[in-house]
C-alpha positions as CSV (number, residue, x, y, z in Angstrom):
1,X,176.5,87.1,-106.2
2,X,174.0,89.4,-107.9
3,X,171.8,92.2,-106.3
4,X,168.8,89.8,-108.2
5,X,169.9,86.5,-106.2
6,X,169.8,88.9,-102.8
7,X,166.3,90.0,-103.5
8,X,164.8,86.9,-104.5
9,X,165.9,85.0,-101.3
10,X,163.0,84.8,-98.8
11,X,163.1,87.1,-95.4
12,X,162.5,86.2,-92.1
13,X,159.7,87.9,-90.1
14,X,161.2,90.6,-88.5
15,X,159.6,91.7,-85.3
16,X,160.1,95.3,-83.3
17,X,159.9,95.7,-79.4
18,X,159.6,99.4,-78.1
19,X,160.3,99.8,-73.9
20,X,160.5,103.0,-72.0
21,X,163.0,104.9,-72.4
22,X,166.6,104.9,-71.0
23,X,168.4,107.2,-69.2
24,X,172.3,107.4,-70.5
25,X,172.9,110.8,-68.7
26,X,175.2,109.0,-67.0
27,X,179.0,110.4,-67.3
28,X,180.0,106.9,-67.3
29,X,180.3,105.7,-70.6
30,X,180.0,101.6,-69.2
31,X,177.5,102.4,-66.7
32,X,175.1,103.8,-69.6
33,X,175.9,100.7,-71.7
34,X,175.1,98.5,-68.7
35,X,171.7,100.2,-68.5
36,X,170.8,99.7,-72.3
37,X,172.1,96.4,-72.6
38,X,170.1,95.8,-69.7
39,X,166.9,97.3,-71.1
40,X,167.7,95.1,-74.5
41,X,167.7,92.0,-72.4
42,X,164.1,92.6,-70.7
43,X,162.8,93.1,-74.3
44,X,164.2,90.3,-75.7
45,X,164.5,87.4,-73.1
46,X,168.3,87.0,-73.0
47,X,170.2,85.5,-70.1
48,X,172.1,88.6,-68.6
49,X,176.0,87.3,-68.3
50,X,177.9,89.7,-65.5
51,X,181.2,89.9,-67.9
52,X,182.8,91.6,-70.7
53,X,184.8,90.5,-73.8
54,X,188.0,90.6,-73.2
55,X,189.6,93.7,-74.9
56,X,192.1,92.8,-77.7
57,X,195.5,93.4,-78.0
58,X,197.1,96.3,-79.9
C-alpha cells in the first residue's frame, strides 16, 4: 500500500473530551491506573469491568 492510497481514504470525525485532572501521586502503580482508567470511563461512557487481563506467560 502506498502513502497516496492512505491519504486519500476518508477519516472519521474524531472528537476530544478534556475532565479534571487526575491525581497519580499514588506510589501504587495499579491504584494510579485504576484512577485514570476510571476517569477515561466517565468521559467516554464505557461499562467499568472489576478485572484485569490475565498476564501472559514468559
Amino acid at each position: 500500500m502506498h502513502a497516496r492510497d492512505l491519504l486519500s481514504r476518508r477519516r472519521p470525525p474524531v472528537a476530544l473530551r478534556f475532565g479534571p485532572s487526575v491525581d497519580v501521586s499514588a506510589g501504587d502503580v495499579r491504584v494510579a491506573t485504576d484512577a485514570l482508567m476510571g476517569a477515561i470511563q466517565q468521559l467516554s461512557g464505557q461499562e467499568y469491568l472489576p478485572g484485569y487481563a490475565p498476564r501472559r506467560a514468559a
